[in-house]
TORKOLBA-600663 format. One record per residue (C-alpha): residue in one letter; x, y, z. Coordinates in steps of 0.5 Angstrom, whole numbers, plus 500, padded with zeros to 3 digits. Example, Ala and Ser with C-alpha at 12.3 -4.5 7.8 and 13.67 -1.06 7.14 Angstrom:
<atoms>
A525491516
S527498514
</atoms>
This chain:
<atoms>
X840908373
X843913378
X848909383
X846914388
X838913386
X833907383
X829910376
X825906373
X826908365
X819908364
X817912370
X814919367
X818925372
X817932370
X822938370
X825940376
X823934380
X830934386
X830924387
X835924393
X839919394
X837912396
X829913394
X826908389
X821910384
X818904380
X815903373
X808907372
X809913376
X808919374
X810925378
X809933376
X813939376
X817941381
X817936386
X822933392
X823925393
X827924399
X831920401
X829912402
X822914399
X819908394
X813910390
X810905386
X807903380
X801906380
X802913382
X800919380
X802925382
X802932381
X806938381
X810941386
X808935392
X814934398
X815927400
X820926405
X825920407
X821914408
X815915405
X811909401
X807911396
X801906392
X804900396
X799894394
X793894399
X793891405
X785888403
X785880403
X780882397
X785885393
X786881388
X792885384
X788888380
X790895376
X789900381
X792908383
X794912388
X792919384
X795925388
X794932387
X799939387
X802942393
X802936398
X807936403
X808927405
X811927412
X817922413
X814915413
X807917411
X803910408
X799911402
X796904398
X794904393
X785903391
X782896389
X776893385
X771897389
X773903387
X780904383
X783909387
X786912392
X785920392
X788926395
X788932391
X790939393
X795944398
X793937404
X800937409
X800929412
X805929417
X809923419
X807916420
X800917418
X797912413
X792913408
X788906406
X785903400
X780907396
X780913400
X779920397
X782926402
X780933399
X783940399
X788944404
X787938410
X791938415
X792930418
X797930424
X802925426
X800918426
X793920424
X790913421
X785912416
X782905415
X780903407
X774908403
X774913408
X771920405
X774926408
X772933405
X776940405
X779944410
X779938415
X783938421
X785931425
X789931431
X795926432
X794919434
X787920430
X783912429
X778913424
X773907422
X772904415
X766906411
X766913414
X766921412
X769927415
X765933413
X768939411
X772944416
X771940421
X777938427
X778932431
X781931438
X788928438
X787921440
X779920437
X777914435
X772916430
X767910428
X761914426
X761920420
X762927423
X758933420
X761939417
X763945422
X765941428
X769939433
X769933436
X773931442
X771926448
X770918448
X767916444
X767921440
X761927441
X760933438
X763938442
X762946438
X763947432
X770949430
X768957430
X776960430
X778955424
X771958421
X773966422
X780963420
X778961413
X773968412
X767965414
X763971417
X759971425
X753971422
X754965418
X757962424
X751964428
X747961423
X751954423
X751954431
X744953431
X743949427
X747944431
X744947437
X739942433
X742937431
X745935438
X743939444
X735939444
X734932445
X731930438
X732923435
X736925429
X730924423
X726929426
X732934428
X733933420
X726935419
X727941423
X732943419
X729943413
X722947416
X728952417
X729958412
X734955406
X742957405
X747954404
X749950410
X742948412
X743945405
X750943406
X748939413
X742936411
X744933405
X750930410
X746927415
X741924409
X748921407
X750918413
X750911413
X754910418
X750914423
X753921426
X758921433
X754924439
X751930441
X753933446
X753931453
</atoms>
């Protein structure tokens, strides 16, 4: 044991990890190469992260769940590289309905957000301060949300969408778009993150209207998803359609 540190002996840590003073790193954890643990971060049992990840002061990662279900079965929070963990951010760990928590790659977690059990987070998002996501929220890559963020349990966040500051998400939001407004509507979609990330005007063009579609004509969502499939077929029809079969929870408002 350090005196300025606790390290667990049975902890698995990589070359090159820099521990601060006062963090706590505790049996069956795993963490890669190059990483940065700060001061008064505790990483619990059960965590698994990756290579060249930053966690700042006062950061639990793989605490127990906060699920009165949860009945102290083995389960993980599995992280992957490049992830940058702001000060105080929350992770729990998963639970029997699906054993872990996931985040994988190049994701910035700013301070004071939680990640509950069971949710998986894709690559290169970006959640904003105080951003709160409930247990077995799916959130796909390149996903934006915006401070003070509440999103429902159960709900899935389409790839290079971005959320309003203050939404209250209870309904599954589709790829491609912004969302703003209360409750939370689709407001465009998020064409400068699209030109940021390379996609070209046509197809920006291409997913505009699609969604013109989808909530600006009035249609009821089953019969906007058989319009879009008469459409001649890419890759983003392909992508929205399967989205919008897939929504369990139902899609967020059109616009209006």
């Amino acid at each position: 044991m350090n005196t300025l540190y606790y390290l667990h002996p049975d902890a698995k840590i990589g070359n090159n990890v820099t521990i601060e003073p006062f963090a706590v790193i505790h049996q069956d954890v795993v963490i890669g190469d190059d990483c940065y643990i700060g001061s008064g971060a505790v990483i619990f049992p059960g965590a698994r992260i990756g290579k060249n990840c930053r966690i700042f002061p006062g950061a639990s990662i793989a605490a127990i769940p906060q699920d009165l279900k949860f009945d102290n079965e083995y389960t993980t929070v599995e992280i992957g590289d490049n992830n940058t963990i702001r000060e105080f951010v929350t992770i729990n760990r998963g639970t029997a309905a699906r054993g872990t928590t996931s985040i994988k790659d190049n994701n910035l977690i700013m301070a004071y957000s939680h990640i509950a059990h069971d949710c998986c987070i894709g690559s290169n998002c970006v959640l904003a301060n105080n951003t709160t996501l409930a247990g077995h929220i799916e959130v796909e890559d390149y996903v934006l949300t915006g401070g003070m963020s509440a999103i429902h349990q159960f709900v899935h966040i389409g790839q290079h969408s971005i959320l309003m500051g203050g939404s209250l998400i209870d309904k599954d939001v589709p790829p491609y778009v912004k969302v703003g407004k209360f409750p939370a509507s689709y407001c465009g979609i998020n064409s400068v993150g699209l030109h940021r990330r390379g996609f070209t005007q046509e197809d920006i063009n291409e997913i505009q209207d699609i969604y013109r579609t989808v909530f600006q004509k009035g249609l009821t969502y089953s019969r906007a998803l058989e319009e879009i499939k008469a459409r001649k077929q890419n890759k983003y029809t392909n992508i929205i359609a399967t989205f919008i079969e897939r929504a369990d929870r139902g899609l967020i408002k059109g616009f209006n």
